[in-house]
C-alpha positions as a Python dict, from the first residue, in 0.01 Angstrom:
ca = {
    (1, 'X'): (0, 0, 0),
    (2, 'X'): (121, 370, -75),
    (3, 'X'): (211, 642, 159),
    (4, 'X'): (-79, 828, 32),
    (5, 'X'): (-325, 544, 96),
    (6, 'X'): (-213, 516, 411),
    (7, 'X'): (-263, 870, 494),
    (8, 'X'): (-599, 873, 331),
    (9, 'X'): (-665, 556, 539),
    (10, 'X'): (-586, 581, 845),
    (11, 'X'): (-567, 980, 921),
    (12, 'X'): (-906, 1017, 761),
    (13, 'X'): (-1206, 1137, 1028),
    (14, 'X'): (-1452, 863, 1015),
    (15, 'X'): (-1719, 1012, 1254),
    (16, 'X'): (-1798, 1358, 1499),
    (17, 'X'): (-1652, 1506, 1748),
    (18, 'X'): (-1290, 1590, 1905),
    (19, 'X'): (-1186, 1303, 1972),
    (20, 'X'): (-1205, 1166, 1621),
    (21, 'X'): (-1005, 1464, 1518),
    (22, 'X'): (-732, 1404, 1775),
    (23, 'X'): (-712, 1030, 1673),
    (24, 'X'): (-652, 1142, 1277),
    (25, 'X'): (-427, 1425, 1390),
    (26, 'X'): (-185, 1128, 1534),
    (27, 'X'): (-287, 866, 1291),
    (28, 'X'): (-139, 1124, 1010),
    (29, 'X'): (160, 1213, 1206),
    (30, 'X'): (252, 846, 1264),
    (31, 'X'): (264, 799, 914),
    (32, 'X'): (455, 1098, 855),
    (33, 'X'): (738, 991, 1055),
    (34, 'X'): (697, 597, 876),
    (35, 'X'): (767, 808, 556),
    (36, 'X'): (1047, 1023, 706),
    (37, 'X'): (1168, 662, 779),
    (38, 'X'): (1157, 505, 519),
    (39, 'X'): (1348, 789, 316),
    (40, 'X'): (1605, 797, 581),
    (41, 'X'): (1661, 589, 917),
    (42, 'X'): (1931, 811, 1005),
    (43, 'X'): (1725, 1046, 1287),
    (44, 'X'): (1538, 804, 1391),
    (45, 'X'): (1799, 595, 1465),
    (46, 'X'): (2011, 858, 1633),
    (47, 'X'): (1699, 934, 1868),
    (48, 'X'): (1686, 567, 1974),
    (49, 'X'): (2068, 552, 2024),
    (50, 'X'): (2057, 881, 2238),
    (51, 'X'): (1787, 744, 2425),
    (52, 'X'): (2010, 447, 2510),
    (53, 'X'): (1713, 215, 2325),
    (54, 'X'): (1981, 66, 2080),
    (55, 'X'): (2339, 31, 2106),
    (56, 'X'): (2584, 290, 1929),
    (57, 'X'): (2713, -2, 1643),
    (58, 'X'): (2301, -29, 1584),
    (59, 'X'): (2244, 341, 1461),
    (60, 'X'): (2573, 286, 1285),
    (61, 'X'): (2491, -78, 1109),
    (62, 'X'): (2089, -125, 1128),
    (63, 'X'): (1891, -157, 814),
    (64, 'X'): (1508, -36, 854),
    (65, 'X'): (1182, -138, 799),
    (66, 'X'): (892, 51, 896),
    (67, 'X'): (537, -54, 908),
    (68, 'X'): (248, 121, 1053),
    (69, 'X'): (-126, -11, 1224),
    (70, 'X'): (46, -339, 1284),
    (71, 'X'): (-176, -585, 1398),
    (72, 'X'): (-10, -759, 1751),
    (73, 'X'): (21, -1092, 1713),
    (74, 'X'): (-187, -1346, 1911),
    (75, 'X'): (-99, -1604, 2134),
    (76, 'X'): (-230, -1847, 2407),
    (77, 'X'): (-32, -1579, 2709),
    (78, 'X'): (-137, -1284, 2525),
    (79, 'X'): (-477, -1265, 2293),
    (80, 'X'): (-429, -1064, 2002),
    (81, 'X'): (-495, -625, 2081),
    (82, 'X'): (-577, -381, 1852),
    (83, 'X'): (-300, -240, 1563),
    (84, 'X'): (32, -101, 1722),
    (85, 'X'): (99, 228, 1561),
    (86, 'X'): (427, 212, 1486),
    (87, 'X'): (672, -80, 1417),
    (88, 'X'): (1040, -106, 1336),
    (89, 'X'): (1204, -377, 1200),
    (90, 'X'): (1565, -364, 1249),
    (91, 'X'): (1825, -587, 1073),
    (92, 'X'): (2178, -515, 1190),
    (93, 'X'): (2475, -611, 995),
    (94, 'X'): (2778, -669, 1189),
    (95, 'X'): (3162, -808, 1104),
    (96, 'X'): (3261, -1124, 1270),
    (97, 'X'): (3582, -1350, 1193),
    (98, 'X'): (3360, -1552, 913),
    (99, 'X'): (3231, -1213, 714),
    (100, 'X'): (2907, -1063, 876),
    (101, 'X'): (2661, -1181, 1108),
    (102, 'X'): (2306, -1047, 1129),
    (103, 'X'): (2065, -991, 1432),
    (104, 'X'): (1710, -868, 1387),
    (105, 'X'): (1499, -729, 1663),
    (106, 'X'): (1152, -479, 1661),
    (107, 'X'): (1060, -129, 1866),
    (108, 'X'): (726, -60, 1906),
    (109, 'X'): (573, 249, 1938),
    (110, 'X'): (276, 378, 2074),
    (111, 'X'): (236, 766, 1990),
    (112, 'X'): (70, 1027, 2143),
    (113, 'X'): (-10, 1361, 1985),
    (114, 'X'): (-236, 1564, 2212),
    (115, 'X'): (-396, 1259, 2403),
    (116, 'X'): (-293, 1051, 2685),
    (117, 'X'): (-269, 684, 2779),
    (118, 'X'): (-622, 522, 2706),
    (119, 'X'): (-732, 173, 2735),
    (120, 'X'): (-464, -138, 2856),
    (121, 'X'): (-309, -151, 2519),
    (122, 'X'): (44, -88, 2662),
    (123, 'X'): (-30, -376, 2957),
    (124, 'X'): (-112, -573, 2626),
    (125, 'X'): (148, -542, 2423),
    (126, 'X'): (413, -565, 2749),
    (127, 'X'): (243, -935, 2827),
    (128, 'X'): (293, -987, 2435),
    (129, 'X'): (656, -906, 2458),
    (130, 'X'): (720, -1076, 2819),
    (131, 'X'): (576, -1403, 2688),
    (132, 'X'): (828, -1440, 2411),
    (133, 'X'): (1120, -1369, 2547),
    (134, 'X'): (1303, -1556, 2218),
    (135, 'X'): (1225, -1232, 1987),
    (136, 'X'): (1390, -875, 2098),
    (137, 'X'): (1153, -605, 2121),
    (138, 'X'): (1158, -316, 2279),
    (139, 'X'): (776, -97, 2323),
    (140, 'X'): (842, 310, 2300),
    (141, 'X'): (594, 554, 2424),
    (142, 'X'): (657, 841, 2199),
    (143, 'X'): (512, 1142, 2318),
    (144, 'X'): (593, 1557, 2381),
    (145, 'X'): (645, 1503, 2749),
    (146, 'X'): (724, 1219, 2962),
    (147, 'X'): (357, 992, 3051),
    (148, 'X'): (315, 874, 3415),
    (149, 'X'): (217, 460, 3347),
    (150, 'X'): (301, 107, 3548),
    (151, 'X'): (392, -19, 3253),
    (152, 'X'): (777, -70, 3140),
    (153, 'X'): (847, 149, 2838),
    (154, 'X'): (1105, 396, 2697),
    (155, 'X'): (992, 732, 2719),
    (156, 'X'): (1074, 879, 2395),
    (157, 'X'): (986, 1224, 2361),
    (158, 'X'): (893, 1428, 1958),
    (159, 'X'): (1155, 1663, 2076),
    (160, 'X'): (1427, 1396, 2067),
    (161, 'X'): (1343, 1288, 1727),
    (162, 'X'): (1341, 1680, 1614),
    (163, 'X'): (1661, 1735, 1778),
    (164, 'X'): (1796, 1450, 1608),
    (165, 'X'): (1638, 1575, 1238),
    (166, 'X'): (1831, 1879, 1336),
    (167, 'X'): (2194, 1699, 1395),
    (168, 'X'): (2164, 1443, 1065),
    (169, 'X'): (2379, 1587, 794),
    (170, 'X'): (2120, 1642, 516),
    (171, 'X'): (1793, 1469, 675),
    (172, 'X'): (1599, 1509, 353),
    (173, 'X'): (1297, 1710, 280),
    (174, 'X'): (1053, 1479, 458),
    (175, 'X'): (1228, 1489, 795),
    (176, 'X'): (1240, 1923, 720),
    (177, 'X'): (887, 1888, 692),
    (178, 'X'): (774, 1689, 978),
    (179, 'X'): (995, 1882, 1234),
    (180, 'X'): (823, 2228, 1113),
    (181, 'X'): (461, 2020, 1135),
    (182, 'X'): (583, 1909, 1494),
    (183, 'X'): (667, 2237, 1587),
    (184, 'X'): (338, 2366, 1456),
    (185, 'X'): (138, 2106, 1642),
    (186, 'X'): (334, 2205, 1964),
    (187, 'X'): (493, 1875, 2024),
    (188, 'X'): (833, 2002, 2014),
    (189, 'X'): (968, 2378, 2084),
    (190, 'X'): (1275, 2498, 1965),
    (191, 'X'): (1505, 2605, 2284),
    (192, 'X'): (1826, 2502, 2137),
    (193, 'X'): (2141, 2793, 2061),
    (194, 'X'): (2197, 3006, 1905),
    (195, 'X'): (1986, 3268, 2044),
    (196, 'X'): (1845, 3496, 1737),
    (197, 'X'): (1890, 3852, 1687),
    (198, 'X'): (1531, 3927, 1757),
    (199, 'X'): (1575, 3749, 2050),
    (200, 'X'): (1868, 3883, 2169),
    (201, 'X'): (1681, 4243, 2192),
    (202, 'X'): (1385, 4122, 2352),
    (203, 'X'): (1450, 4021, 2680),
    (204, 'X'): (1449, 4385, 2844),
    (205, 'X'): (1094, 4432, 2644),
    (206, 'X'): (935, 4095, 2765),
    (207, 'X'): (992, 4201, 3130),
    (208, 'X'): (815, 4528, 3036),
    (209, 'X'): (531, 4327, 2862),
    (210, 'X'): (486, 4109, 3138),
    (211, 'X'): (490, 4356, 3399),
    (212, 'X'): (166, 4510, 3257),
    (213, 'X'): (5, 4260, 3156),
    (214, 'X'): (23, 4142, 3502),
    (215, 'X'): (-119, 4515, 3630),
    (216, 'X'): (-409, 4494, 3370),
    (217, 'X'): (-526, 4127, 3520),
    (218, 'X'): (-488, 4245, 3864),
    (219, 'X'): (-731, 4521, 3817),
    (220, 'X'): (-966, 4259, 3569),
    (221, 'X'): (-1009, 4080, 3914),
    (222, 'X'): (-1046, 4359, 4097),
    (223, 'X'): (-1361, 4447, 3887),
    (224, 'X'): (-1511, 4129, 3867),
    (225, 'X'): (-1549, 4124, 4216),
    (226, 'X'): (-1773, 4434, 4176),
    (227, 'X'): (-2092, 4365, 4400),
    (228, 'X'): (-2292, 4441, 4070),
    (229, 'X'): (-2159, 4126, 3920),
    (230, 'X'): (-2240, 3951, 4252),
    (231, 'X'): (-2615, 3915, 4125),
    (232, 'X'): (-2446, 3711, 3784),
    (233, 'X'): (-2376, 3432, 3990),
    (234, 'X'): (-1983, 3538, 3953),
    (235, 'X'): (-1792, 3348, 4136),
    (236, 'X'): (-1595, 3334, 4420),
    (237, 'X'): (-1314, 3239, 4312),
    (238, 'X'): (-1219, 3591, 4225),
    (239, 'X'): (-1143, 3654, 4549),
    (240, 'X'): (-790, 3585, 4499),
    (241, 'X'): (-484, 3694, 4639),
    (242, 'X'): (-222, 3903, 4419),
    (243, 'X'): (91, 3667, 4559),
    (244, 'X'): (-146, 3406, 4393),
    (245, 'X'): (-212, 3599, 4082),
    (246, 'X'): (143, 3692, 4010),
    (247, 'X'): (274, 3333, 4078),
    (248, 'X'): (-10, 3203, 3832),
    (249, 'X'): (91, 3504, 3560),
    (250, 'X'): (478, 3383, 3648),
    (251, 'X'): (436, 2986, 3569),
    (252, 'X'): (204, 3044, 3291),
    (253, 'X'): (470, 3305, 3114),
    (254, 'X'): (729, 3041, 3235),
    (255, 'X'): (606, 2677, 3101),
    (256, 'X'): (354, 2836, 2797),
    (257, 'X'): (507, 3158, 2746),
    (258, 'X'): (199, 3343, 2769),
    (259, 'X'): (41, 3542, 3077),
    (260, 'X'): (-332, 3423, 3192),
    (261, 'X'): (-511, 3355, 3503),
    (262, 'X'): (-834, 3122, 3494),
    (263, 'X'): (-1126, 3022, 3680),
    (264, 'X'): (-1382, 2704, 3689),
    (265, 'X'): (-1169, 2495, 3912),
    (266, 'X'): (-1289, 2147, 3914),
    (267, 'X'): (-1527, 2225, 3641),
    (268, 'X'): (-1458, 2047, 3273),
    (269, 'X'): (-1497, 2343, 3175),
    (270, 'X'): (-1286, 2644, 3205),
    (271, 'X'): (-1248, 3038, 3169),
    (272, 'X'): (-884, 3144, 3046),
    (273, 'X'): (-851, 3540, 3046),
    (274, 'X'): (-501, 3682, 2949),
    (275, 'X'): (-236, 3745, 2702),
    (276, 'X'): (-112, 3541, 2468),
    (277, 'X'): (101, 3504, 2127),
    (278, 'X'): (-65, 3441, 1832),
    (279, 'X'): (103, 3438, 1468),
    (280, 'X'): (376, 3579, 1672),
    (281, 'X'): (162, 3905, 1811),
    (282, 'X'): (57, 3941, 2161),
    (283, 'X'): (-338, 3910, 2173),
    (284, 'X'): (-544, 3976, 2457),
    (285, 'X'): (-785, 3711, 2486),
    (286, 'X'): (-1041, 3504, 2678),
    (287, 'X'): (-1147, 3159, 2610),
    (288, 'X'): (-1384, 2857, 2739),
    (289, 'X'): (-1162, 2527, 2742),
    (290, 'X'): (-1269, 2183, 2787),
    (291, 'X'): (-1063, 1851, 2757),
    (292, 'X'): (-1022, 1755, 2350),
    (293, 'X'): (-1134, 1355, 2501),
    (294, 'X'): (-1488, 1510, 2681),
    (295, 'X'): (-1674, 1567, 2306),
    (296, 'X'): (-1979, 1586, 2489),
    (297, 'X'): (-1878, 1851, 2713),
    (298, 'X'): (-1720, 2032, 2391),
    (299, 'X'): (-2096, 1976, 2228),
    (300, 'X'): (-2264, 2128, 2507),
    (301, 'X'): (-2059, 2425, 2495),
    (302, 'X'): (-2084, 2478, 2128),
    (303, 'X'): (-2467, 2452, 2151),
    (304, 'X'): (-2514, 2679, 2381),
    (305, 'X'): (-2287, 2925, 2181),
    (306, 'X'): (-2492, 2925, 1920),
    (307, 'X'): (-2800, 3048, 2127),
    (308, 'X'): (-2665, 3301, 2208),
    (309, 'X'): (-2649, 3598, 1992),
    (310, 'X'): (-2401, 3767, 2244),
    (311, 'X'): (-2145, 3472, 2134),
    (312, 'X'): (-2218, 3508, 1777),
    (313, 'X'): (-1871, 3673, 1714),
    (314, 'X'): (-1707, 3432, 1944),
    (315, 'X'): (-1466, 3188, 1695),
    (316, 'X'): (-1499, 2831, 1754),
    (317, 'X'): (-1149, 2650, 1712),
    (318, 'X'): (-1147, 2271, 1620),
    (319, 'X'): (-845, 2176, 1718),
    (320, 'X'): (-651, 2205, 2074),
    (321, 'X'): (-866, 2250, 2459),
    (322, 'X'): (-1023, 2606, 2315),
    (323, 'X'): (-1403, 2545, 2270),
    (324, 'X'): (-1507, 2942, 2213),
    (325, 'X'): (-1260, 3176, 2214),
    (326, 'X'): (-1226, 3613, 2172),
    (327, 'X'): (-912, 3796, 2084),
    (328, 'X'): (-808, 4197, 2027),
    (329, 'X'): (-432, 4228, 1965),
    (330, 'X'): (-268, 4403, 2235),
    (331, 'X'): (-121, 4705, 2015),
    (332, 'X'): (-462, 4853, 1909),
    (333, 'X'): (-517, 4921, 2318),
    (334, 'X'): (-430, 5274, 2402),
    (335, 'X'): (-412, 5232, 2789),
    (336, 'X'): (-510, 5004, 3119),
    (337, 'X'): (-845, 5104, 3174),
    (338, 'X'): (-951, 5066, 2825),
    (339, 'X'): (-794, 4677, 2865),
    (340, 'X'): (-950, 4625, 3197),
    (341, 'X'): (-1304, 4682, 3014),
    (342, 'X'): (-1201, 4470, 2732),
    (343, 'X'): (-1188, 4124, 2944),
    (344, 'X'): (-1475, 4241, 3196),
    (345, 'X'): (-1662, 4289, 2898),
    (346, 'X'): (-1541, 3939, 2753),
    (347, 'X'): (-1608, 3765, 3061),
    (348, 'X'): (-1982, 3981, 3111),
    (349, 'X'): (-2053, 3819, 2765),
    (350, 'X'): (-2025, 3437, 2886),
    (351, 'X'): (-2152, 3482, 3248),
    (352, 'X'): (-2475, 3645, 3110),
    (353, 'X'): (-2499, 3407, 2869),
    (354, 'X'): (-2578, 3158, 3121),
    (355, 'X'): (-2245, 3002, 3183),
    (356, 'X'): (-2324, 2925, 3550),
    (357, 'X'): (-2711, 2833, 3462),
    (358, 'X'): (-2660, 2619, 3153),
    (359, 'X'): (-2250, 2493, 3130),
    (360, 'X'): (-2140, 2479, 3493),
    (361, 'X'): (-2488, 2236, 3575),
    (362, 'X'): (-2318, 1995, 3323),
    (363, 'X'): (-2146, 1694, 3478),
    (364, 'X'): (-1875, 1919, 3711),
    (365, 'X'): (-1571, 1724, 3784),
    (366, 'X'): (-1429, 1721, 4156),
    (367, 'X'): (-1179, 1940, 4247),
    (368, 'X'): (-847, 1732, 4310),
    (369, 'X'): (-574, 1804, 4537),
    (370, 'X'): (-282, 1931, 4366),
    (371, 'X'): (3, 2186, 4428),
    (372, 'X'): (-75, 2526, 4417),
    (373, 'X'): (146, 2636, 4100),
    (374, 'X'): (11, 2538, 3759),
    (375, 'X'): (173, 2289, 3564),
    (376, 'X'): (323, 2298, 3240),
    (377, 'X'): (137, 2026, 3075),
    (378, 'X'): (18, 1902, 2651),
    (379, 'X'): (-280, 2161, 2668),
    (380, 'X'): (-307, 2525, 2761),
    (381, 'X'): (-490, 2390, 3111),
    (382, 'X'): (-565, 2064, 3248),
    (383, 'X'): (-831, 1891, 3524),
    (384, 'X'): (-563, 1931, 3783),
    (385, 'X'): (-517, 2338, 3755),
    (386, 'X'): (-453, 2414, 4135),
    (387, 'X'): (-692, 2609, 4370),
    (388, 'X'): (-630, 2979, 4446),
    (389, 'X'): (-498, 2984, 4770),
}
């Protein structure tokens, strides 16, 4: 079967709904790297040998095949489960006294692009491997950050692999490609030297940025906890601390490089008010966020958008946690009070809208225990945002 079959295959959305579109987001990107592959092991190869998956005469000496949605094999210790999404075939060619000797063994990967662990198909496919201890293989969990799971695997992250693109003399064009698409799809940032010349001048200003930005939101909560806005049902959770605020502004800027505060705490649902970058501009912006896997929490949301005339000019992004979303760019703001009634008036939009009567009634989640700083996670926010102190 072609590369382009494949794609249409198996990255196609067959059905509704986020969760469809996350599965064909990583369906397509798995067999975008298979291609990059297949043109050249070399990166690939270089990731697993940094990783310490494969031995240093194995980047140097393996041949490659790579084969994606391969079906696990079934036996009496461990039934047959599902297609693994990623397998390589590796045939190493080494010198002995006699000529060459050759050793074959298989890594398989389960990738993750904007999801998380799902289902026991890693338990299953570490039985599989444990029962047949005759055949090497080795099961990767390739994913942008390190996954928290009971079951032995290599943590490989995309950022390896790009680094590695980045350190092959002459990768090829399909390597090129899929480290720009990773990039674009936020599974890898680029942190590496040398710093840029815009860069190198914009320290000094993104103190000065932040600084403000962090003023404006401080006087945002200020004003939502007008006694007006009481009577909406606002919440309390307003009534939080600056120390709080400026340590939630700090780790945000820090681990997402944008400045934002949020509220709906063990909701599915969430309010995001701040600045961010977008097509390299800072916007101010607010959004509603819900987890990509929760579709019918996403549905809810969007249906209730759209009876609301208030909303109409709200944009509804399909990919990512967003579910509605506002923006102004930050330049076209002359001063502080003029960006203070910007978000209140954002924020008055959604509340009065019925946010609290018709989204917050819908299936809340419990509010975990967790530290108090935000964590940098896959998506702008997660289930486990901390509490305001």
């Amino acid at each position: 079967m072609s590369t382009l079959e494949h794609l249409f295959r198996y990255a196609k959305v067959s059905g509704a709904g986020d969760e469809r579109l996350i599965e064909s987001q990583e369906n397509f990107t798995t067999e975008a790297l298979a291609e990059a592959i297949r043109r050249n092991p070399r990166p690939i190869l270089l990731a697993l040998g940094r990783a310490g998956i494969i031995e240093e005469d194995e980047v140097r000496h393996a041949r490659v095949a790579a084969v994606t949605q391969w079906p696990m094999p079934a036996s009496a210790a461990a039934p047959s489960y599902g297609f693994i999404d990623l397998v390589l075939h590796l045939t190493i060619a080494r010198p002995d006294g006699r000529g060459q000797s050759e050793t074959r063994r298989e890594i398989w990967f389960e990738n993750k692009v904007n999801a998380s662990i799902s289902g026991n198909q890693l338990r299953h496919y570490r039985d599989f491997i444990e029962a047949h201890p005759d055949s090497r293989r080795d099961l990767v969990l390739l994913a942008p950050e390190p996954i928290d799971t009971e079951v032995k695997v290599h943590q490989l992250r995309w950022q390896a692999i790009a680094n590695a693109v980045g350190d092959t003399n002459y990768p090829g064009e399909h390597w090129l490609d899929l480290r720009e698409y990773l990039q674009e799809i936020k599974m890898t940032e680029e942190w590496t030297l040398p710093v840029s010349a815009r860069e190198a001048v914009s320290l000094e200003d993104a103190y000065h940025l932040f600084r403000k930005a962090l003023a404006v939101l401080r006087q945002v909560n200020e004003a939502l906890d007008a006694p007006e806005r009481h009577e909406l049902g606002f919440p309390p959770e307003v009534h939080w601390p600056n120390a709080w605020v400026e340590r939630t502004c700090r780790s945000q800027f820090a681990a997402r490089g944008r400045v934002t505060l949020f509220f709906g705490s063990g909701r599915r649902v969430w309010v995001i008010y701040g600045y961010e970058p977008i097509d390299g501009e800072t916007n101010m912006t607010v959004w509603l966020e819900a987890d990509p896997k929760h579709a019918d929490v996403r549905g809810v949301v969007r249906d209730w958008a759209r009876r609301h005339d208030s909303l109409a000019d709200w944009a509804r992004p399909v990919e990512g946690w967003p579910v509605l979303k506002t923006t102004k760019r930050a330049i076209l703001v002359d001063n502080s009070e003029d960006a203070v009634a910007w978000f209140v008036e954002a924020i008055d939009q959604i509340i009065e809208a019925g946010l609290y009567r018709e989204i917050y009634p819908e299936k809340p989640a419990p509010v975990l225990d967790v530290e108090d700083d935000l964590e940098a996670s896959d998506a702008p926010l997660s289930a486990d945002a901390p509490k305001p102190d």
